[in-house]
DSSP file (Angstrom, degrees, kcal/mol; ACC not computed):
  #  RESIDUE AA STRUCTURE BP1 BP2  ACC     N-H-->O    O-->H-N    N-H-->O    O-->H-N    TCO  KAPPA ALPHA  PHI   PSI    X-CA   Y-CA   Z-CA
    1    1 A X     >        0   0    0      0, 0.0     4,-2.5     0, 0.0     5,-0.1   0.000 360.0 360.0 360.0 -39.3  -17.2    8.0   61.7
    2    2 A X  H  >  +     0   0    0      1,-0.2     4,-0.7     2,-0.2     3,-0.0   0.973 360.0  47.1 -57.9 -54.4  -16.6    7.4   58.1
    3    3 A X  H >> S+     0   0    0      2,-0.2     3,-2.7     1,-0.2     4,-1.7   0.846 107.3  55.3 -21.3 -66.7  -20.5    8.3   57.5
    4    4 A X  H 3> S+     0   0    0      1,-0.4     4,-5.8     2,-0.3     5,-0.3   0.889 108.8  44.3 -56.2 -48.2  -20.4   11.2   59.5
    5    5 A X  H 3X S+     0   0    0     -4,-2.5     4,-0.5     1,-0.3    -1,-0.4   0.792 112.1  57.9 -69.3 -17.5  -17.5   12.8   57.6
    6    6 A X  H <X S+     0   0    0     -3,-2.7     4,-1.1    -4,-0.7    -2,-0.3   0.702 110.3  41.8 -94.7 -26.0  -19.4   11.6   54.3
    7    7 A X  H  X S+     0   0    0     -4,-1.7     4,-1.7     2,-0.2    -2,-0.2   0.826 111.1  53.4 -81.4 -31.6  -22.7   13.7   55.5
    8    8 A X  H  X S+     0   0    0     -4,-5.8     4,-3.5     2,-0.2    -2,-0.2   0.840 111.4  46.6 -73.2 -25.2  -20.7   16.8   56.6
    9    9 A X  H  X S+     0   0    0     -4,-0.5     4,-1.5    -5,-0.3     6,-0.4   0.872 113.3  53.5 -94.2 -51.8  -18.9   16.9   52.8
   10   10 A X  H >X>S+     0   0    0     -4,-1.1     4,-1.5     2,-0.2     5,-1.2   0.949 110.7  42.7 -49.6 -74.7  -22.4   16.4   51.5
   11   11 A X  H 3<5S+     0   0    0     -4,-1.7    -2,-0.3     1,-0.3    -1,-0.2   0.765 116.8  50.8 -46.7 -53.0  -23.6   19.3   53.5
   12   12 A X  H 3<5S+     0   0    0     -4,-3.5    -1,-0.3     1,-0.2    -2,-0.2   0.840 123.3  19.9 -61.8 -27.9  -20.6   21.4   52.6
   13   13 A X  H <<5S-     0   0    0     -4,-1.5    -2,-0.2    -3,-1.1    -1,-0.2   0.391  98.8-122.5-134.3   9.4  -20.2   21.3   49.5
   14   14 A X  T  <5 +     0   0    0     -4,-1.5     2,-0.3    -5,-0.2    -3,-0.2   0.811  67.3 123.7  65.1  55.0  -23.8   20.2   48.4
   15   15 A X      < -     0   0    0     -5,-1.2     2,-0.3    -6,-0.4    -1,-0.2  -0.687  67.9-101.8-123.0 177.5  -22.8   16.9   46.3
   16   16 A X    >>  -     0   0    0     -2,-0.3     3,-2.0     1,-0.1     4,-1.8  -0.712  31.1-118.4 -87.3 137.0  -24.0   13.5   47.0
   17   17 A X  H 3> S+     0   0    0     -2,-0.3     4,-1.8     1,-0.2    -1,-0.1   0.749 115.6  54.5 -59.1  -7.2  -21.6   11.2   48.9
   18   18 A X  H 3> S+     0   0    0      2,-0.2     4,-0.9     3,-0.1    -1,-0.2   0.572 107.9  47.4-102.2 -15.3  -21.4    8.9   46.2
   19   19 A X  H X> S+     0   0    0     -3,-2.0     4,-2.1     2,-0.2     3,-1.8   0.936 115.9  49.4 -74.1 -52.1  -20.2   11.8   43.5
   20   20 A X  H 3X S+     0   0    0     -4,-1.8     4,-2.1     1,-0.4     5,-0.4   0.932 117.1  39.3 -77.6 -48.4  -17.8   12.9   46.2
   21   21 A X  H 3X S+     0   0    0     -4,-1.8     4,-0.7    -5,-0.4    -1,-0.4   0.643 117.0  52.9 -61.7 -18.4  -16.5    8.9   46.8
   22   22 A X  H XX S+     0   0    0     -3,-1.8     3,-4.3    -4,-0.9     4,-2.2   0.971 109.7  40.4-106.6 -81.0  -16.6    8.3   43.2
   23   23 A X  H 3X S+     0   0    0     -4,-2.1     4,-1.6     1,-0.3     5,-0.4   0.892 118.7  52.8 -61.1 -47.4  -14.4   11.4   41.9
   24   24 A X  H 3X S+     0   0    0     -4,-2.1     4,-0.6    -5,-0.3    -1,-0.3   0.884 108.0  54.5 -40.2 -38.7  -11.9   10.6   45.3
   25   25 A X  H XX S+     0   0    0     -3,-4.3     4,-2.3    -4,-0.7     3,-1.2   0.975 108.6  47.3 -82.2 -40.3  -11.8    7.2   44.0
   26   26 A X  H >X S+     0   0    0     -4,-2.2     4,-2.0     1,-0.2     3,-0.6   0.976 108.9  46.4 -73.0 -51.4  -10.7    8.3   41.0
   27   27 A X  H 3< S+     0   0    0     -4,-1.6    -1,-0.2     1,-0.2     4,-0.2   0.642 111.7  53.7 -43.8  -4.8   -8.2   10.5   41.7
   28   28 A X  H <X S+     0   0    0     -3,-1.2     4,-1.9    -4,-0.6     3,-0.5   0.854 108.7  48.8 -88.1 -49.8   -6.6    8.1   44.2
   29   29 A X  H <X S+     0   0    0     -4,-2.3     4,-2.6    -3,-0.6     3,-0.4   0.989 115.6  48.1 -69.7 -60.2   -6.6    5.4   41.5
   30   30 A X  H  X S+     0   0    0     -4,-2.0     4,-1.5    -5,-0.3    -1,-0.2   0.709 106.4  54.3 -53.1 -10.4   -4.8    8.4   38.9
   31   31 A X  H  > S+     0   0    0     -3,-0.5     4,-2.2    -5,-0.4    -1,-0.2   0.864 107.1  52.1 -82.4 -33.1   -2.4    9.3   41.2
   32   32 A X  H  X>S+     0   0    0     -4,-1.9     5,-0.8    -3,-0.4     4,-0.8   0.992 109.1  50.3 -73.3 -48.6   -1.5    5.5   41.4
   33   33 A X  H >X5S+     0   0    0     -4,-2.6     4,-2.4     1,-0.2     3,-1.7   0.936 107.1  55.2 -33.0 -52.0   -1.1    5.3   37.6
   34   34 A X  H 3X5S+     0   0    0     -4,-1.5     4,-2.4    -5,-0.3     5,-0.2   0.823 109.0  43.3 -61.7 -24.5    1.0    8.1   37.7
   35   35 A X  H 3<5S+     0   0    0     -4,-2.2    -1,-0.2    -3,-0.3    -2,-0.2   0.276 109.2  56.6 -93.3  19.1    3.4    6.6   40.2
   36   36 A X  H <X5S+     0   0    0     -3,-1.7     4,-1.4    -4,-0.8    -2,-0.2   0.323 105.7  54.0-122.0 -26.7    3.3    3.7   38.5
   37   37 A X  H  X<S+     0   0    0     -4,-2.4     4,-1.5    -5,-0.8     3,-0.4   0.976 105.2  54.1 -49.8 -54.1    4.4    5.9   35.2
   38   38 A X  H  X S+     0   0    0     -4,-2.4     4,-1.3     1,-0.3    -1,-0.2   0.785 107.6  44.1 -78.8 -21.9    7.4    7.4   36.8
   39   39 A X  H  > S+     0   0    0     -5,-0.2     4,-1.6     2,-0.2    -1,-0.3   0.807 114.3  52.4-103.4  -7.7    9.0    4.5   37.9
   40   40 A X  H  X S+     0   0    0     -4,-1.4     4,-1.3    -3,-0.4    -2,-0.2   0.631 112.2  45.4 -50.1 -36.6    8.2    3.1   34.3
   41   41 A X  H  X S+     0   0    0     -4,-1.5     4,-2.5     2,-0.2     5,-0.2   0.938 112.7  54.5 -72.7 -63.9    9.8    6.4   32.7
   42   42 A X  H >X S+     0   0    0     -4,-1.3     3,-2.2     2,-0.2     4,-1.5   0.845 109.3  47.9 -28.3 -92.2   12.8    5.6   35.5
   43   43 A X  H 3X S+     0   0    0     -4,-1.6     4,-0.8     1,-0.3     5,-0.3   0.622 112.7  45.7 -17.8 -85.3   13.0    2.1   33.9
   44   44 A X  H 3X>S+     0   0    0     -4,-1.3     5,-1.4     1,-0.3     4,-1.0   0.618 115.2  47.2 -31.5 -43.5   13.1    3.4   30.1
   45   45 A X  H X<5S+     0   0    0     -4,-2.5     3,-1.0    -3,-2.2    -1,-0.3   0.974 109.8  53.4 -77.3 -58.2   15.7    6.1   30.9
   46   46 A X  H 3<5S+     0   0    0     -4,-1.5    -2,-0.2     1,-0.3    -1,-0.1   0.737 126.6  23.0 -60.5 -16.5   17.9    3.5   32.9
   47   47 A X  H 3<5S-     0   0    0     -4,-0.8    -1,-0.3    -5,-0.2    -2,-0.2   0.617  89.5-130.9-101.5 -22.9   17.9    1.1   29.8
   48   48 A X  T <<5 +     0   0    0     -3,-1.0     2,-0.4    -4,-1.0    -3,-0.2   0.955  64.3 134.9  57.6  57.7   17.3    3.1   27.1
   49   49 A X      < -     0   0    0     -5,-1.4    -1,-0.2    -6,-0.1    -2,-0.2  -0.843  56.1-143.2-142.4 156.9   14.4    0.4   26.1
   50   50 A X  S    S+     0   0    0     -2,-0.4     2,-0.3     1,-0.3     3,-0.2  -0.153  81.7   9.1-115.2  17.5   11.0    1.4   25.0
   51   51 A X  S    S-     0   0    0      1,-0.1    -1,-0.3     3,-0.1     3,-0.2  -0.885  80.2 -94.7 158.2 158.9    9.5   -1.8   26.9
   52   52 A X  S >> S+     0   0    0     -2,-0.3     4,-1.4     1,-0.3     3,-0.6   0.660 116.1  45.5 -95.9 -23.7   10.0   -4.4   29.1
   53   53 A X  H 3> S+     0   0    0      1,-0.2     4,-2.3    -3,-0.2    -1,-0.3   0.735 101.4  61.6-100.6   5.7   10.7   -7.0   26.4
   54   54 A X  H 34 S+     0   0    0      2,-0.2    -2,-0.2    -3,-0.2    -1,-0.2   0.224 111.7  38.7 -83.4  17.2   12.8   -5.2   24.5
   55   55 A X  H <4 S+     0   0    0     -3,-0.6     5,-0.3     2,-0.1    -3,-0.2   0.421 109.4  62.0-109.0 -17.4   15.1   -5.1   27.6
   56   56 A X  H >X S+     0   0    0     -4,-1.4     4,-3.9     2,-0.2     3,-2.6   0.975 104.3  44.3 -38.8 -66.6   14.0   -8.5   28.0
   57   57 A X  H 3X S+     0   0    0     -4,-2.3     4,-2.0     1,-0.3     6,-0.2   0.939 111.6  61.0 -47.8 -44.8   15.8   -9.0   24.3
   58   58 A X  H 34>S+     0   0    0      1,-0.2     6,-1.0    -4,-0.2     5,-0.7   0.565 106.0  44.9 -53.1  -3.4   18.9   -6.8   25.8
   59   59 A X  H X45S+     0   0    0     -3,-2.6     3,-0.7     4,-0.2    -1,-0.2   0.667 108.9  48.4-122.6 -42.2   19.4   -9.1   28.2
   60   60 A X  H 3<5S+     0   0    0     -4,-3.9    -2,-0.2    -5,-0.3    -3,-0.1   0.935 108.9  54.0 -71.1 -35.7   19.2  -12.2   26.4
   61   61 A X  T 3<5S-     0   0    0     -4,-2.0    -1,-0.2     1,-0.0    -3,-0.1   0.092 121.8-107.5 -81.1  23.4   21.8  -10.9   23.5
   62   62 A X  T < 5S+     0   0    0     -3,-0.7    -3,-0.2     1,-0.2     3,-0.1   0.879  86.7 128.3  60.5  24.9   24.3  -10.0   26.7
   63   63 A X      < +     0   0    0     -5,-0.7     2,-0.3    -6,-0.2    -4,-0.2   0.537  69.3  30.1-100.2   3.5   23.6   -6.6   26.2
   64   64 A X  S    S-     0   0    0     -6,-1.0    -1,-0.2    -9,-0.0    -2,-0.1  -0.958  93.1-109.5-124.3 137.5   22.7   -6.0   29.5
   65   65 A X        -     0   0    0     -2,-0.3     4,-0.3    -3,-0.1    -2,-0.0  -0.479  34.1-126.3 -72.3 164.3   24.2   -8.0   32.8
   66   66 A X  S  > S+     0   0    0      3,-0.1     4,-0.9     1,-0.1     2,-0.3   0.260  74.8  97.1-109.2  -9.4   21.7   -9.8   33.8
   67   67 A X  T  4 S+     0   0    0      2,-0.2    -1,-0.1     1,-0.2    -2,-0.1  -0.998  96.3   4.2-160.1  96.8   21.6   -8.8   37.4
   68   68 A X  T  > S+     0   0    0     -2,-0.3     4,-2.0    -3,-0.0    -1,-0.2  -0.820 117.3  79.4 -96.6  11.8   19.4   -6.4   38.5
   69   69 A X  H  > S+     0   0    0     -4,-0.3     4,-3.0     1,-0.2    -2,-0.2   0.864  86.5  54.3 -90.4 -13.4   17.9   -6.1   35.2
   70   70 A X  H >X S+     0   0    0     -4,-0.9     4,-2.1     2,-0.2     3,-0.6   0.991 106.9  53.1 -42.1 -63.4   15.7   -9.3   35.3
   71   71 A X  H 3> S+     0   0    0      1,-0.3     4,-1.2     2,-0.2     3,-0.2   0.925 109.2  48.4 -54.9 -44.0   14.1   -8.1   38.2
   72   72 A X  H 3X S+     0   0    0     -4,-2.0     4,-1.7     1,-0.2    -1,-0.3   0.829 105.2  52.7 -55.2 -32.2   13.4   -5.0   36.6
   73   73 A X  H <X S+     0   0    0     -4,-3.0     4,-3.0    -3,-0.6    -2,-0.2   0.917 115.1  47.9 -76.7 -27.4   11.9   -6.6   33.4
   74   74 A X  H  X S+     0   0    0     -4,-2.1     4,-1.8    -3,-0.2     5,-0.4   0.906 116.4  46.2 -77.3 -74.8    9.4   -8.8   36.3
   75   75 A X  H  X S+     0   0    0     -4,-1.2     4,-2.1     1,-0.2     5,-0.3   0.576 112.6  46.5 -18.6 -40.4    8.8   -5.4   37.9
   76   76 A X  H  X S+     0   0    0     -4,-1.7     4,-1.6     2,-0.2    -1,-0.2   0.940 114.3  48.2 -54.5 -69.5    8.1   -3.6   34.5
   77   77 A X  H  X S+     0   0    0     -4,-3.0     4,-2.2     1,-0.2    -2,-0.2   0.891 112.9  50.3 -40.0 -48.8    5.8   -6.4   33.6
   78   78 A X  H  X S+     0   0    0     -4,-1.8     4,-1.6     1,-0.2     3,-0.4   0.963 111.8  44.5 -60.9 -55.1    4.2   -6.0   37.1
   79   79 A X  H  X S+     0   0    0     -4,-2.1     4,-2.0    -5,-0.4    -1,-0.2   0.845 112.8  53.5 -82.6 -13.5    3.6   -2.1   36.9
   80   80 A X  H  X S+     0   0    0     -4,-1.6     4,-1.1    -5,-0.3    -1,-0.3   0.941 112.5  41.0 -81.1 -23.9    2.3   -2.4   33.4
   81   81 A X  H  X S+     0   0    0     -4,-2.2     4,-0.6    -3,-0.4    -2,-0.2   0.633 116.8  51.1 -87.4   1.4   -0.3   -5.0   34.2
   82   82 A X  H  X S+     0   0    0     -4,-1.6     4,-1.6    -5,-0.2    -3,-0.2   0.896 107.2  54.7-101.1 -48.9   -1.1   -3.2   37.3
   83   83 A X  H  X S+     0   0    0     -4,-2.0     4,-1.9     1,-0.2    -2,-0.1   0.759 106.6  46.5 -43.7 -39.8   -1.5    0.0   35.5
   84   84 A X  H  X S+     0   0    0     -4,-1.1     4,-1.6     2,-0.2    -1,-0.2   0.850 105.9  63.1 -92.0 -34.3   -4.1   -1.1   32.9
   85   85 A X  H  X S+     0   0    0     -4,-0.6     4,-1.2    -5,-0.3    -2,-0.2   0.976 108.7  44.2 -46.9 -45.2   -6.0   -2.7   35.8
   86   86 A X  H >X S+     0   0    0     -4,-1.6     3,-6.0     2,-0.2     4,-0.7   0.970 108.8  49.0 -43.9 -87.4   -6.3    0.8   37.1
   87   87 A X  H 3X S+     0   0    0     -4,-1.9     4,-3.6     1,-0.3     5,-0.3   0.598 105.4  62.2 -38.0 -22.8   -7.2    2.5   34.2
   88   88 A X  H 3X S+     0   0    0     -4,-1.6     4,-3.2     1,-0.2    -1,-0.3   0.950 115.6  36.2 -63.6 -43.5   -9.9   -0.3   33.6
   89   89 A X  H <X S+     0   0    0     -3,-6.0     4,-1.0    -4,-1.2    -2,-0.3   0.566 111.9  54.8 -95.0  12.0  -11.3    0.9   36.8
   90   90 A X  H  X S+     0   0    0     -4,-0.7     4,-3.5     2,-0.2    -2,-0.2   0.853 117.4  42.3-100.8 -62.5  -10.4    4.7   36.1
   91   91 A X  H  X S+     0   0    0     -4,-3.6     4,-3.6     1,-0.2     6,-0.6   0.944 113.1  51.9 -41.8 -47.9  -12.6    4.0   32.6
   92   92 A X  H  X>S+     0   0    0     -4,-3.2     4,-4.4    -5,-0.3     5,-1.6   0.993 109.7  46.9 -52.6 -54.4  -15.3    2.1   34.4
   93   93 A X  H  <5S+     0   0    0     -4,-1.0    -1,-0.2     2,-0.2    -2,-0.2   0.927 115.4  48.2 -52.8 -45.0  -15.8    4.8   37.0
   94   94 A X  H  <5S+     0   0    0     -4,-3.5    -1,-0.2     1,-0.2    -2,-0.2   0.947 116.5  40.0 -49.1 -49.5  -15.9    7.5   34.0
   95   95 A X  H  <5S-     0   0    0     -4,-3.6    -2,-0.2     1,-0.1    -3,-0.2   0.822 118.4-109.9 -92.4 -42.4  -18.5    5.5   31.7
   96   96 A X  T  <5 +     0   0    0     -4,-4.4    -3,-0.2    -5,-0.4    -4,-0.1   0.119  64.7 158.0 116.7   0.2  -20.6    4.5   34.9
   97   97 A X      < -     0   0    0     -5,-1.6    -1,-0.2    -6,-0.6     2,-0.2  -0.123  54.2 -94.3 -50.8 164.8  -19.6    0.8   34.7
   98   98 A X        -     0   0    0      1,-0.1    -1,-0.1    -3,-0.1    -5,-0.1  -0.503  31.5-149.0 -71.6 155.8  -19.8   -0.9   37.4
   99   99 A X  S    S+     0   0    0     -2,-0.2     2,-0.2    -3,-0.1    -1,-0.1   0.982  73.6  76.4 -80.2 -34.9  -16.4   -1.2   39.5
  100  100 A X              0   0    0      1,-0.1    -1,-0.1    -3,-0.1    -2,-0.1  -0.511 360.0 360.0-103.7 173.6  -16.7   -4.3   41.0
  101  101 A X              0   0    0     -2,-0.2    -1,-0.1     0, 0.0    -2,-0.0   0.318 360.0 360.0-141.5 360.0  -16.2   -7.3   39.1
């Protein structure tokens, strides 16, 4: 089925199925950056911290309770290494690299 719908989107719109998965994949992969932005902006406003070890550092000088904000600095760590994994594949897909690795 998936085929089928990839030959009619060829037909319509006269692209190759592999521009059309390519640019899908990227825009699937930028929307996730971006949602992984806003809850990174969320984070930053809720601390007033520019980064996830400088609320680390809040947290250690008792300038923050300690509870939920740990979990938030592993969450913060999480969506920042998860983000630049995207964007590696958001670059690769631009420059032609290959994606998988």
């Amino acid at each position: 089925m998936f085929d089928h719908v990839v030959k009619e989107a060829e037909n319509i719109l006269g692209i190759p199925g592999e521009v059309i998965f390519k640019e899908g994949l990227k825009k699937f992969l930028v929307s996730k950056v971006e949602e992984n932005n806003n809850l990174i902006q969320d984070l930053k406003k809720k601390y007033g911290t520019t980064g996830y070890l400088e609320l680390e550092d809040k947290i250690k000088r008792g300038d923050v309770t300690e509870h939920p904000a740990w979990e938030d600095v592993i969450l913060w760590e999480q969506l920042s290494r998860h983000t630049l994994k995207l964007q590696n594949l958001i670059f690769r897909l631009e420059t032609g690299g290959a994606v998988a690795s």
